[in-house]
N, C-alpha and C positions, 0 to 999 in steps of 0.2 A: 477573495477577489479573484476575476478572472477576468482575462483577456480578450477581444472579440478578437476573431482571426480575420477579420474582412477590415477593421480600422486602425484595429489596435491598441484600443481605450480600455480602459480597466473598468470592469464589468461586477456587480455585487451579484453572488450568486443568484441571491432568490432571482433577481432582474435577468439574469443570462437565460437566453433560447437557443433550443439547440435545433439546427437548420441541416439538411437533408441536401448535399448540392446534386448536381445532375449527374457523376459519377458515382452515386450511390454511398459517399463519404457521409459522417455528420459531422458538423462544424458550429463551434461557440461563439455566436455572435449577439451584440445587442439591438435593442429596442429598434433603434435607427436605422442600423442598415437591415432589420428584421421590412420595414415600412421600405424601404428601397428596394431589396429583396422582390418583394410580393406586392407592392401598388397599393397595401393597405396598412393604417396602423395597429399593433398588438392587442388594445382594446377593442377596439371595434371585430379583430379575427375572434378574439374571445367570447364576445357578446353573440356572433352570427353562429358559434360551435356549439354554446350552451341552448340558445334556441333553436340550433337543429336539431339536439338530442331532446329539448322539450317537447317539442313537436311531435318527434318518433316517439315518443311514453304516449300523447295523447291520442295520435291518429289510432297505435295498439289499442287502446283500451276501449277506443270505442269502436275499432273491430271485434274486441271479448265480444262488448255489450249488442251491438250486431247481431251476433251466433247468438248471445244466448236469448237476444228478442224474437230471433228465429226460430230457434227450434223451440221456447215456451208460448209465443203469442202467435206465431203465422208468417206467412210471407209478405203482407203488410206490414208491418212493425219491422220484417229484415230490409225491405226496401227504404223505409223509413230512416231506419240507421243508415244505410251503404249513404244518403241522399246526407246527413246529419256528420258521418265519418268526413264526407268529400269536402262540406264546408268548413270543418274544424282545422284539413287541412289549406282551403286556400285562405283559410284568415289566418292562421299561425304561420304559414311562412310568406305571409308579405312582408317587402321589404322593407325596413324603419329609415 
């Protein structure tokens, strides 16, 4: 168990976050004031992190696939991708 430094509440580790203040300290606090903190709650910062880095895997890959449509089939098939790349990103990062 640990302590948040912002309430005071006894905190189970797995549950403790460790928070980054404006003087470049880091500081143990929980779930609650992590959401008062930042205007959002821990699940949902979780959820928008993991599908930012999904995103970044998929947009990559179909930059590979891109290049390698380009330089094996033509400049059709690379424009094809860039067009295919663009939409994979604005559907994966709308908002839920």
């Amino acid at each position: 168990m640990v302590k948040c430094e912002r309430c005071g509440r006894a905190v189970e580790e797995t549950a403790a976050l460790k928070h980054k203040t404006d003087a470049g300290d880091y500081e143990v606090i929980c779930q609650d004031c992590f959401q008062a903190a930042t205007g959002v709650d821990y699940q949902t910062f979780a959820f928008r992190r993991e599908n930012a880095k999904m995103t970044l895997l998929a947009v990559l890959f179909c930059l590979a696939a891109t290049v390698y449509a380009f330089v094996e089939k033509g400049a059709l098939y690379g424009a094809l991708g860039i067009v295919l790349t663009i939409l994979v990103y604005l559907f994966a990062s709308k908002k839920k």
